[in-house]
N, C-alpha and C positions, 0 to 999 in steps of 0.2 A: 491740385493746388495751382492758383493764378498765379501769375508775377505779373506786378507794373512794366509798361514799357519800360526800357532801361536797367531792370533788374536783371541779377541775372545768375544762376542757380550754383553756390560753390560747395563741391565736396571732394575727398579725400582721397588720391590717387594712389596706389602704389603699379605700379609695371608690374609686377611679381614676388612675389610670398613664397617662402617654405614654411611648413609646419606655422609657428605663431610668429612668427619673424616677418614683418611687414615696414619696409622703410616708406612714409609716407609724405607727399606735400598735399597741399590745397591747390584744385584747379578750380576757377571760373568752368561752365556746360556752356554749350553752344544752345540757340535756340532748339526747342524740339529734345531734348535730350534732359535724361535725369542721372541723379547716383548712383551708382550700384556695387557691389560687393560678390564677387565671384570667389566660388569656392570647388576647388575639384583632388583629384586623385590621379599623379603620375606612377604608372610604371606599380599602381595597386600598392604601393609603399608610399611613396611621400606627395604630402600633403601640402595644395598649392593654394595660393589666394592670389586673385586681382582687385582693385577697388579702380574707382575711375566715372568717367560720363559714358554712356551709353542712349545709343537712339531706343528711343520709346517703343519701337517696333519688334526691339531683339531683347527687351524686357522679360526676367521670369522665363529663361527658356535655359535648356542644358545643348551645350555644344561637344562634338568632339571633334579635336585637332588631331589631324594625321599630318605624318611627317616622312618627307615631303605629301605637300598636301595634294598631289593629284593620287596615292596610295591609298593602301587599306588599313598601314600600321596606324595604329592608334596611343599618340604618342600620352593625350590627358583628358578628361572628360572634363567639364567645366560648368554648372549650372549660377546663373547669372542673375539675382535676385534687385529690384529695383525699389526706390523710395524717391520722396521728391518735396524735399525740407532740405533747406543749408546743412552740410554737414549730415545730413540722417545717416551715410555707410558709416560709420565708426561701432566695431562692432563691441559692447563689452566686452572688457580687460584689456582692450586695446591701446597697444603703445608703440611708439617712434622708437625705430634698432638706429646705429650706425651706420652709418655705411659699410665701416670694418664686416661688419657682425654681417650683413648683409652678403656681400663678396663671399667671405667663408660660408653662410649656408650655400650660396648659388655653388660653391666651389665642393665642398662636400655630395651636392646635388647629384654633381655630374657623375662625383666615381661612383656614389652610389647605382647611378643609372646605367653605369659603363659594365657594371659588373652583376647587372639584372639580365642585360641584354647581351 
């Protein structure tokens, strides 16, 4: 998809997701860059989500994060699916948590992952 000069590509961020708990806003993309919806598995139990801009280049790919990242642990696998319409990451049944609600999954996150590892 083209954009006019001056256009300019908006879709739905979240920083981090549990399970279906996604607190989201709307970002403006930078030139070069589309939507995308990342979806992975921490710790083989719980279930993460990113949404957000990404460069076109790291489009459609599965990443894994190690932690620290010069290591071998492998803290989540993350594959990265892209679209490139206003708004396209929103994925059905999709909904805006609180922040509360937010806090408490990230906070439950932890002891669950404290007590994996």
């Amino acid at each position: 998809m083209f954009y006019l000069s001056g256009q300019a590509l908006q879709c739905y961020e979240c920083k981090l997701g549990f399970w279906k708990l996604c607190f989201t806003t709307k970002k403006t993309c930078e030139a070069g860059e589309h939507c995308y919806s990342g979806v992975g598995k921490a710790a083989g139990l719980v279930d993460i989500k990113k949404k957000g801009c990404l460069e076109v280049s790291k489009c459609n790919k599965t990443e894994q994060v190690n932690f620290p990242s010069n290591s071998s642990t492998q803290v989540y696998q993350m594959t990265k699916t892209c679209c490139s319409a206003d708004l396209c990451n929103s994925a059905p049944g999709h909904f805006h948590v609180s922040a509360v609600s937010m806090a408490f999954a990230a906070i439950s996150s932890v002891f669950t992952l404290k007590f994996l590892i």
